[in-house]
N, C-alpha and C positions, 0 to 999 in steps of 0.2 A: 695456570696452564703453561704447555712447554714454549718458549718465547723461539726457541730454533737455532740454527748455527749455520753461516756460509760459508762459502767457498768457494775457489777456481779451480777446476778440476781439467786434469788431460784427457783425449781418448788415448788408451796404451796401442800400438800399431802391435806390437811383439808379445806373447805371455808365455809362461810354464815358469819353471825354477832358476833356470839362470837369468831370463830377463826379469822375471823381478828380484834377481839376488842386484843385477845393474842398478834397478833402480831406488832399492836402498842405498846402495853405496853414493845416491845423488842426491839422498834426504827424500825419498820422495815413498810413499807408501802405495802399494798395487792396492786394489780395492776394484766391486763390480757391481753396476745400480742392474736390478732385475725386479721380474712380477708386471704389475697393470695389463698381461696382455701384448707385452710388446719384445724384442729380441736383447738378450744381455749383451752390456756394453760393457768394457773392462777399463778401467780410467785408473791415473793416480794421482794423488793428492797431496800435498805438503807436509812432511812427518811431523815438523814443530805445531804446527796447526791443530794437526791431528791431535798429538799428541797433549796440549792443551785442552783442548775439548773433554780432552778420554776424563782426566783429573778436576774439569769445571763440575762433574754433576749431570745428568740430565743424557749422556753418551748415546742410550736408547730409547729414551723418552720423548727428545726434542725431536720435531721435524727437519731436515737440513735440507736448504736449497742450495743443490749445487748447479754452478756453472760449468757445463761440459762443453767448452768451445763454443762458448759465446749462447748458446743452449740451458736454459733455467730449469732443473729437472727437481722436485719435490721428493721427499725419499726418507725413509727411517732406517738408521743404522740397526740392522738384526744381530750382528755378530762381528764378534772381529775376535784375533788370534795377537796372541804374544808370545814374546822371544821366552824360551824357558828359564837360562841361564841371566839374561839382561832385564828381562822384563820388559822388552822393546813391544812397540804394536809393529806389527809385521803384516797387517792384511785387514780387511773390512771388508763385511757383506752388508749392501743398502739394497732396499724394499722401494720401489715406484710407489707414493700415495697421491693421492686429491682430496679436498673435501667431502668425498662424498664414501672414502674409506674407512672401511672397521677394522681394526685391529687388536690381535690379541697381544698385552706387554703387562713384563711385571711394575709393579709402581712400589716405592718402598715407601714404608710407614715413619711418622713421624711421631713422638710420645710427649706431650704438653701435659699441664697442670700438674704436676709434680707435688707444688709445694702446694696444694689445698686440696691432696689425698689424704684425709685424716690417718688411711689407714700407713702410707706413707710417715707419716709426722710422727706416728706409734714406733716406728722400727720398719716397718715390712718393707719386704723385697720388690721391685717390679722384675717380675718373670716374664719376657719376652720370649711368643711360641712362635710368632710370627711377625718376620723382620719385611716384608712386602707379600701383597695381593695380587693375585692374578686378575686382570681387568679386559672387557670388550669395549673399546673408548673409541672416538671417531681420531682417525690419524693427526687429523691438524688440531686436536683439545684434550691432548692426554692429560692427565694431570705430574708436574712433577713429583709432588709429595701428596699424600694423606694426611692429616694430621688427628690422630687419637687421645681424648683429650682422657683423663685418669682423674678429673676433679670431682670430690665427694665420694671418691673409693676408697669403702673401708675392707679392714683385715679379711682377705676371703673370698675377695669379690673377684669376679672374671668377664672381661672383656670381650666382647665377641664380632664376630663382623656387620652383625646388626650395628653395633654400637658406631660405625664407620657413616659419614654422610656421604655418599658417591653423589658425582653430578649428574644431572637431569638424566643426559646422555650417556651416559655411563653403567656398564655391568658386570656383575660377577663373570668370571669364562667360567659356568659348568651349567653342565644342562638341567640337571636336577638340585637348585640351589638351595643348602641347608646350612643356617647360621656356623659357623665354627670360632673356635677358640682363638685368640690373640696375643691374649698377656693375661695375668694371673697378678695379685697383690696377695704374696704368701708370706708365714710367722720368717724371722731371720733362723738360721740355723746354727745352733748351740755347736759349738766347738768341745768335742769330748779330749779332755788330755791325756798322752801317749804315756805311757809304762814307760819309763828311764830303762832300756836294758843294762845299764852300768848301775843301777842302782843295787847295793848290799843287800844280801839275804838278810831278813828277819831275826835278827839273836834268839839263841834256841833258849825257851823257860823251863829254870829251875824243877826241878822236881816230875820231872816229865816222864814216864816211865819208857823202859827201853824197848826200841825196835824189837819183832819178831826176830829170834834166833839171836838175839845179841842177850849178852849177861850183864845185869844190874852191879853195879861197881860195888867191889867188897865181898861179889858171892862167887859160889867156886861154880865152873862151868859146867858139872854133875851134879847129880840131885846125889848120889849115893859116894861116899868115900872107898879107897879104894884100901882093903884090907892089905897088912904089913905080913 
């Protein structure tokens, strides 16, 4: 389950585009905790921090208690924005939870037993249809990973969401829930080789008889001679 991530957080007094263009320029990243019920507050928080977290794993998965002025506020990162050209985080949207929250969050899959897929050992490919599951999880026991395990898959065989153990707590987001697909163990694919376009014509064979409208060498290009 997601362990979480802390932090000391501001309330921001100032918002729109130039106060938070100011408060990047102090390392500092705008972000606003909203939901439970309660009025959105606009806070900013440490880029390097942030910024860490984004690259640890877990970004919107973990719970994160923040402290907003001395104030312990629980909350799931839903969104956050990056600089297009830099790749900077520029902005984060957090979600109020408690224990007693459900939440809908993607969870990414994890692919184990590898080396005791027979069909694996043969050659075959693992096809990956789906790289994470949509989940209803209680906010403070997401799970980080899934783990999909592939052992004793031979050539052919498909993976499904059944095959997935969720915990106790834990459920598909759809209302109408029907197994689907995940990964696939398929033949390798034969590599057909390309035609050299520089490669020489075919030497033309002996005895070949001539093209329509061309004359066979040695004859006269009339069937009748032409009287003197």
């Amino acid at each position: 389950m997601a362990e979480g991530f802390a932090l000391k957080a501001a309330v921001r007094e100032r918002t729109g585009k130039g106060a938070a263009r100011a408060l990047r320029r102090e390392g500092l990243i705008p972000a606003v905790i909203y939901g439970n019920n309660e009025p959105p507050v606009a806070i900013a928080l440490p880029h390097k921090e942030m910024s860490l977290a984004l690259y640890a794993g877990g970004f919107l998965t973990n719970v994160w208690t923040l402290d907003v002025d001395g104030q312990p506020v629980q909350a799931l990162a839903r969104d956050f924005q990056r600089e297009p050209l830099k790749d900077r985080l520029v902005h984060v949207d957090f979600l109020r939870v408690d224990a007693k929250s459900r939440v809908t969050v993607d969870v990414p899959l994890s692919f184990v037993g590898e080396e005791e897929s027979p069909g694996l050992e043969e050659g075959g490919v693992l096809s990956i249809i789906q790289h994470n599951v949509s989940l209803i999880a209680p906010a403070t026991r997401i799970p980080n990973v899934l783990e999909v395990s592939v052992a004793g898959k031979q050539m052919g065989d498909t993976l499904t969401s059944d095959d997935l153990s969720l915990p106790a707590d834990v459920e598909y987001a759809m209302h109408d829930y029907e197994a689907f697909p995940i990964a696939s163990i398929t033949a390798p694919v034969e590599e057909v080789p390309e035609e050299d376009p520089e490669a020489p014509d075919a030497p033309e064979v002996e005895g070949e008889e001539p093209a329509e409208g061309e004359a066979a060498e040695g004859e006269s290009a009339t069937d009748d001679e032409t009287e003197s």
